[in-house]
C-alpha positions as CSV (number, residue, x, y, z in Angstrom):
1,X,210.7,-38.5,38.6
2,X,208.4,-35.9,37.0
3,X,206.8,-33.5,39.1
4,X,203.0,-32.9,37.8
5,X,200.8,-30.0,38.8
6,X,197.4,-31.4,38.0
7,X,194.3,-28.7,37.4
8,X,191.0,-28.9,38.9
9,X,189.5,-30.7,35.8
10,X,192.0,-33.8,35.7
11,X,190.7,-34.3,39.3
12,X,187.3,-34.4,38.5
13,X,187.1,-35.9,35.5
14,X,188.5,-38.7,37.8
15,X,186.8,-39.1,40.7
16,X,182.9,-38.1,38.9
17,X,184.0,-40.7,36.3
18,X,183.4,-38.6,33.4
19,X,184.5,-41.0,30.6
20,X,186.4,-40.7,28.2
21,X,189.0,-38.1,30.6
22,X,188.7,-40.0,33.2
23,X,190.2,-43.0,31.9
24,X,193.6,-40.7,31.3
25,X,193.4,-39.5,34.7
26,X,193.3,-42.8,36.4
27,X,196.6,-43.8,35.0
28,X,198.4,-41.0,35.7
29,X,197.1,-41.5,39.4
30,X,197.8,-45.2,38.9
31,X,201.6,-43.8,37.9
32,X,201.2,-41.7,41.3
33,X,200.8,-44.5,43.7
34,X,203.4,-46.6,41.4
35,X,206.1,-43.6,42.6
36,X,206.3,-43.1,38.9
37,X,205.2,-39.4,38.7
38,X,204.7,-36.9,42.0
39,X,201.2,-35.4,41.8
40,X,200.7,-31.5,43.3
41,X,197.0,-30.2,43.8
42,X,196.0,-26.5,44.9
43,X,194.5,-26.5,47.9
44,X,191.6,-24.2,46.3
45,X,191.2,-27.2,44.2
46,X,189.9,-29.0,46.9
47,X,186.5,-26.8,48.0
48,X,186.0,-26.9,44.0
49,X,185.9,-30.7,43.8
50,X,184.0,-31.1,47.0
51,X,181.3,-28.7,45.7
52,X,181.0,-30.8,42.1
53,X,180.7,-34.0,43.8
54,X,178.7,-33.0,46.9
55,X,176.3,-32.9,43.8
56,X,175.9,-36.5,43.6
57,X,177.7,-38.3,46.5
58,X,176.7,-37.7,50.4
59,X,179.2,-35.6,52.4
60,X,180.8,-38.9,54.1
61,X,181.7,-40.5,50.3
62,X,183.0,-37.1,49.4
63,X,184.9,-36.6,52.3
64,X,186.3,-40.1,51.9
65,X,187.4,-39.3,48.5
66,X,189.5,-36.1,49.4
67,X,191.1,-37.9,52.0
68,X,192.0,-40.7,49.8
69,X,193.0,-38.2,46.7
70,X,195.3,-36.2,49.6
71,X,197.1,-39.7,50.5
72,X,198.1,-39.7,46.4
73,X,198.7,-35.9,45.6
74,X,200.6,-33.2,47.5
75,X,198.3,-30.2,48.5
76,X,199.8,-27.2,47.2
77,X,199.5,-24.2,49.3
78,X,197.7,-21.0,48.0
79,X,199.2,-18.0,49.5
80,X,198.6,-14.3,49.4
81,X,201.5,-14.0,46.7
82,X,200.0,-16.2,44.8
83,X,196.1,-14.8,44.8
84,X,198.0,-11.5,44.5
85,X,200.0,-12.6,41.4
86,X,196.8,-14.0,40.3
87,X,194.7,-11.1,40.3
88,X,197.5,-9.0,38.2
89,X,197.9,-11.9,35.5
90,X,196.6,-11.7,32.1
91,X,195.0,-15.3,32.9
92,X,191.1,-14.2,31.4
93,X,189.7,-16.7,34.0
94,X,190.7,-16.3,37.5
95,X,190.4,-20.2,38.8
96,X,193.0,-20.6,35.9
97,X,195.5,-18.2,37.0
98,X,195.4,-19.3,40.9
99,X,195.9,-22.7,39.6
100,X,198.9,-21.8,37.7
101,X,200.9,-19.1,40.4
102,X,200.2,-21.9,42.6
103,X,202.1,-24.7,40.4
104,X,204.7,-21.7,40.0
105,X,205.6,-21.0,42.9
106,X,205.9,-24.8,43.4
107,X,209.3,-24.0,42.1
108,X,209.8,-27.8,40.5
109,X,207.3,-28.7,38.5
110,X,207.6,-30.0,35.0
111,X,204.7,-29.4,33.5
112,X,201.1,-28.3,34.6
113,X,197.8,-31.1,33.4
114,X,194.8,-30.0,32.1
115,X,191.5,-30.5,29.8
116,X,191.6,-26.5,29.0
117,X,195.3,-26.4,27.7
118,X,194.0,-23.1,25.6
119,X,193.5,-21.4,28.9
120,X,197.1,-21.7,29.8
121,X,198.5,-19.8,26.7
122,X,200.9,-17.1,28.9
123,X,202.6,-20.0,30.6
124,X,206.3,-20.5,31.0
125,X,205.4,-23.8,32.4
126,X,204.6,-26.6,29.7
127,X,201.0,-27.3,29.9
128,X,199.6,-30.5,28.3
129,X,196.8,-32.6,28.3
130,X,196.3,-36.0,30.4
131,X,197.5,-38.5,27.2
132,X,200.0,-35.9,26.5
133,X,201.3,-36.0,30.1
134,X,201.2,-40.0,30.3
135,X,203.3,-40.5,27.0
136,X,205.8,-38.1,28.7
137,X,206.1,-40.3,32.1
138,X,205.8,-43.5,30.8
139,X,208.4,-42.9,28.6
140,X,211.0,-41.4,31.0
């Protein structure tokens, strides 16, 4: 089973709806809760997504929807090694590098998911896109 580090994008672009990413993000959530594919999210990711959709939703639905996305994605820890790594990276936006010492210091993930695959250039990790990512799972 693939482990998948997904960036704060993928997760929006699902739960805002924001067609046409979000249609690629909902299968590789559908995947998720198949057991297909093992989802990690940072937990910085998770004041980031509340802010977006705090936008448009009440704090109950939003709240609702983090506790369902945390029943279908592991919460990745974000430690002082990894804010520390971050601030020493190369990464030239900071969000960016968190997000990716995070998934690193996962220490088993395949691949990292994202819309901004550009901004993931120094990674020794394979970075891809979301219908990158779901030809790779469906066909293991």
């Amino acid at each position: 089973m693939k482990q998948v580090f997904l960036d704060t994008n993928i997760v929006i672009d699902l739960l805002a709806d924001r067609k046409p990413f979000s249609i690629a993000a909902a299968q590789i959530f559908n995947l998720a809760v198949a057991g297909k594919v093992k989802l990690y999210i940072s937990a910085v990711s998770y004041n980031n997504i509340y802010y977006l959709l705090r936008q448009s939703l009440s704090n109950n639905e939003t709240i609702k929807l983090l506790n369902e996305l945390s029943e279908m994605a592991e919460i990745a820890d974000v430690s002082k090694a990894v804010i520390k790594k971050s601030l020493k990276s190369e990464f030239k936006d900071f969000e960016d590098a968190i997000q990716y010492h995070c998934a690193l210091s996962l220490n088993k993930i395949d691949f990292i998911v994202t819309r901004n695959t550009k901004d993931f250039k120094k990674s020794v990790l394979p970075v891809m896109n979301a219908e990158e990512a779901m030809s790779i799972i469906e066909n293991e």
